[in-house]
FISE-59133 format. One record per residue (C-alpha): residue in one letter; x, y, z. Coordinates in steps of 0.1 Angstrom, whole numbers, padded with zeros to 4 digits, always signed. Example, Ala and Ser with C-alpha at 12.3 -4.5 7.8 and 13.67 -1.06 7.14 Angstrom:
BEGIN
a+0123-0045+0078 s+0137-0011+0071 
END
This chain:
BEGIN
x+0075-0250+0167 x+0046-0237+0186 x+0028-0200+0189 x+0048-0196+0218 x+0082-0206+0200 x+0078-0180+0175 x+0089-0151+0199 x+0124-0168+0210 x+0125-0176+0169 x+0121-0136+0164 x+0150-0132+0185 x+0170-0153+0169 x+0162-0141+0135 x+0172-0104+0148 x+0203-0122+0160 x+0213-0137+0127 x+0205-0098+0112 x+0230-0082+0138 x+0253-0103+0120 x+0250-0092+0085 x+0276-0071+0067 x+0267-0037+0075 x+0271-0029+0037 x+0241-0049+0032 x+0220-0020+0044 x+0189-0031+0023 x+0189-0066+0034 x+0189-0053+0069 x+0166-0031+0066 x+0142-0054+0049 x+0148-0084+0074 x+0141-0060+0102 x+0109-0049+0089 x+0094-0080+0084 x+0104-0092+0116 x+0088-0057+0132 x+0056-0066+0113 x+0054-0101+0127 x+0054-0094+0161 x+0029-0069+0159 x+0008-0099+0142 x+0013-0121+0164 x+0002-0091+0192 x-0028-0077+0174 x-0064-0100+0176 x-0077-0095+0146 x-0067-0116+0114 x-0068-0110+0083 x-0055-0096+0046 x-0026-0079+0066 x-0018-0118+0075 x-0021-0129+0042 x+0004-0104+0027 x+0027-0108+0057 x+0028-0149+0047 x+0035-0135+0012 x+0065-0113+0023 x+0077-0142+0044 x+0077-0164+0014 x+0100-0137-0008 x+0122-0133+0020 x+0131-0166+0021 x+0136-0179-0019 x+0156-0143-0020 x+0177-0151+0012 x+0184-0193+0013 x+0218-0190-0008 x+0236-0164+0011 x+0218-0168+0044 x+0207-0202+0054 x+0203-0200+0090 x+0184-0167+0087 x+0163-0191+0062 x+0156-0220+0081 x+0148-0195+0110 x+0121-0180+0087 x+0111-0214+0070 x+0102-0230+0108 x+0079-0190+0117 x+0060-0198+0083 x+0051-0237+0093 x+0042-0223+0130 x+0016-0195+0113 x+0007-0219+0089 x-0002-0244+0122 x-0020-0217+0136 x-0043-0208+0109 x-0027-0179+0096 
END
């Protein structure tokens, strides 16, 4: 996956998060924060500690979610070797 794969990968992660049980508000709502935050990384020039924690987040997000969502998982898994290909 390349920098420019990462944007079609977003979209598929909001995808799989469409899909969720709506009862799962706090899953949702988590998922779709993290995925708001890294599109404005990967929009903003500057890097940095916000990078750093974001990698971190990305990291919880998937030991939390592999069980009960493993598509959603590998979809984050593959962002996390792309940022960590791109320096970040």
């Amino acid at each position: 996956m390349t920098d420019r794969e990462i944007v079609p990968a977003l979209a598929d992660l909001r995808a799989e998060i469409e899909q969720l049980d709506k009862a799962d508000a706090a899953t949702r709502e988590r998922l779709e924060e993290l995925v708001d935050r890294l599109e404005q990384q990967l929009t903003a020039a500057e890097l940095g500690q916000h990078q750093l924690h974001l990698v971190e987040d990305i990291k919880d997000a998937i030991t939390e979610f592999e069980v009960e969502h493993p598509r959603m998982t590998g979809i984050l898994n593959d962002i996390m070797v792309t940022l960590s290909n791109l320096g970040i």
